[in-house]
C-alpha positions in Angstrom: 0.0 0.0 0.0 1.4 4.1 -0.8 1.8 5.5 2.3 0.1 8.3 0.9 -3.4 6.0 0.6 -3.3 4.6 4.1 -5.4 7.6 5.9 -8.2 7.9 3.4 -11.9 6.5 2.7 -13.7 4.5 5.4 -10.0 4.5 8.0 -10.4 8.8 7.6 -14.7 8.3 7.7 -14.0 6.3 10.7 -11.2 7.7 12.5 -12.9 11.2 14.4 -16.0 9.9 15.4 -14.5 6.3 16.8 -11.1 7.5 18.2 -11.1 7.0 22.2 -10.3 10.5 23.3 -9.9 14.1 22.2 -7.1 15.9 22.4 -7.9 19.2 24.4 -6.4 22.3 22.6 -5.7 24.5 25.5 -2.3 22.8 26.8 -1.1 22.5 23.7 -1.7 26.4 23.1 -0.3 27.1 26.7 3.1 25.7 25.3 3.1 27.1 22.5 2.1 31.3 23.4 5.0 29.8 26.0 7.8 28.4 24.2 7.1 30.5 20.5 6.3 30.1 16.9 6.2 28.4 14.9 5.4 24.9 16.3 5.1 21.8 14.7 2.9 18.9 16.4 4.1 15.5 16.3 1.5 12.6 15.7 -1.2 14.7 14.8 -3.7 11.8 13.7 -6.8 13.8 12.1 -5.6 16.7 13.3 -6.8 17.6 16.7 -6.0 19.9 18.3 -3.6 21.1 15.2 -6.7 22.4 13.2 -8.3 24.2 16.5 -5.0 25.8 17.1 -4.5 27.0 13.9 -7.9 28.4 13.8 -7.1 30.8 16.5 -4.0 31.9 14.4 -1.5 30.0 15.5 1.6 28.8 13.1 1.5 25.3 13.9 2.0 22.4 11.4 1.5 18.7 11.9 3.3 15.6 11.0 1.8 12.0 11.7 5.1 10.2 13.6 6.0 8.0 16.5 4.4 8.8 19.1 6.0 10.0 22.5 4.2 7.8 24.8 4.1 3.9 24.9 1.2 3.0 23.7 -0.6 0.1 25.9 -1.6 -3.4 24.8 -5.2 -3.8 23.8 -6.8 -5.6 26.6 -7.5 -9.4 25.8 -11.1 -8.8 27.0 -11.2 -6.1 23.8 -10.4 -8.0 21.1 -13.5 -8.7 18.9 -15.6 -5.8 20.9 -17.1 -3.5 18.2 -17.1 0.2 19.0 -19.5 1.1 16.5 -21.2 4.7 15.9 -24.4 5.4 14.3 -25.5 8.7 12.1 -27.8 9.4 9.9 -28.9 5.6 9.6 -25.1 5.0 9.0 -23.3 3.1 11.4 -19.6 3.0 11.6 -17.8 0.5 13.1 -14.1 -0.6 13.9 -13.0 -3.6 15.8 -9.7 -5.0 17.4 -8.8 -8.4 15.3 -5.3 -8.7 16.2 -2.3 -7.5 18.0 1.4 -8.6 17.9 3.8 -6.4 20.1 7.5 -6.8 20.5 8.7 -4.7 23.3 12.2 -4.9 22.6 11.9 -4.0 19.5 9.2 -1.3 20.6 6.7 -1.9 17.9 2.7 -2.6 18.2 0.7 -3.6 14.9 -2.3 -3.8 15.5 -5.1 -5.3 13.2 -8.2 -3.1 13.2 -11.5 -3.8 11.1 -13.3 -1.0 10.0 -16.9 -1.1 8.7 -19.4 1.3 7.0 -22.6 -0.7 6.9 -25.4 2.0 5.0 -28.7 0.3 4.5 -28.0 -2.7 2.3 -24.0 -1.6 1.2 -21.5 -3.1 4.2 -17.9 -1.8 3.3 -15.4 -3.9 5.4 -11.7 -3.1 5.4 -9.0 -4.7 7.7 -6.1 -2.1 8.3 -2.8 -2.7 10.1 -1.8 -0.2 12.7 2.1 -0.1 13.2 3.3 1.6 16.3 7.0 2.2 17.4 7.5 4.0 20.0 10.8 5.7 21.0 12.0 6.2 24.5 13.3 9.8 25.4 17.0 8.8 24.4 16.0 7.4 20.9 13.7 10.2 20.4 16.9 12.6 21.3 18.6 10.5 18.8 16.0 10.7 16.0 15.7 14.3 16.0 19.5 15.0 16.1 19.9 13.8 12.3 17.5 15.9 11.2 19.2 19.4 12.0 17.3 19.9 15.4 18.4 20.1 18.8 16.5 19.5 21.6 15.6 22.3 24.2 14.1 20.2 27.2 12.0 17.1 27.6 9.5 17.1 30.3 6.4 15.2 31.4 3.0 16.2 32.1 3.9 18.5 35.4 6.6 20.4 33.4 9.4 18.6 35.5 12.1 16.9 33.5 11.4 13.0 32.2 13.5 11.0 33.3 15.0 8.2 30.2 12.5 5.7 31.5 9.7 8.0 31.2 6.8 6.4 29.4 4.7 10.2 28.1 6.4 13.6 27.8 7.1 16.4 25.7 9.8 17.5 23.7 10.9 21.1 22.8 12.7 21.6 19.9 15.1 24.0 17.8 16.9 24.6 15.6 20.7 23.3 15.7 
């Protein structure tokens, strides 16, 4: 599959009104009015909060990317459990099939089945999710090569994370 194809028809349909949580805008804004312009936000799925933010006039662009948490293992209990939305008559569905994880190797691909069932038309498609996660040293690492230097890496409370930290945030510039 082009790379380029993989976020489009029933996954992109599917994705907003399915996803398990919204990303609020407001921290993300805090750090940036904070920390300056422009900002770029890493992992930014269907873009939340990157459209929001750059409705208020912000100069923030987005990048889909590893992301800087370790994502968790789908619960055992979850696999086959349809989350399924319905609007306008249409449902929309998407269901955990499968799930291999390597943590050494820090990659999750997971199997997901997404569905668009419309009166009598049912559109299945089985995508593959592949995760990889960086720790804070690999993610220094990564972003070395790529003419960047990073400022300061900190979790949630603004204190600094630690290289077994499992969510933070990363501030960037130029090298």
């Amino acid at each position: 599959m082009d790379p380029a194809d993989f976020y489009t028809g029933l996954v992109a349909e599917a994705y907003a009104p399915l996803k398990a949580f919204a990303q609020p805008s407001e921290a993300y804004e805090k750090f940036i009015t904070e920390h300056g312009q422009p900002a770029l936000e890493l992992a930014c799925g269907d873009g939340e909060p990157l459209l929001a933010l750059r409705g208020r006039g912000l100069d923030v662009d987005g990048v889909a990317m590893v992301p800087l948490h370790i994502p968790s293992p789908t619960p055992p209990e979850q696999f086959g459990l349809r989350n399924e939305k319905i609007t306008d008559g249409v449902t929309l569905a998407v269901t955990v099939i499968d799930q291999e994880r390597d943590e050494d190797l820090r990659r999750q691909v997971s199997t997901l089945r997404y569905e668009r069932i419309d009166g009598d038309r049912h559109e299945v498609l089985d995508r593959a999710w592949l995760m990889h996660w960086c720790t804070v040293d690999g993610f220094t690492e990564l972003v070395t090569g790529t003419g960047l230097q990073v400022d300061s890496i900190t979790q949630a409370d603004g204190s600094p994370a630690g290289p077994e930290a499992t969510d933070f945030t990363v501030l960037l510039r130029p090298s």
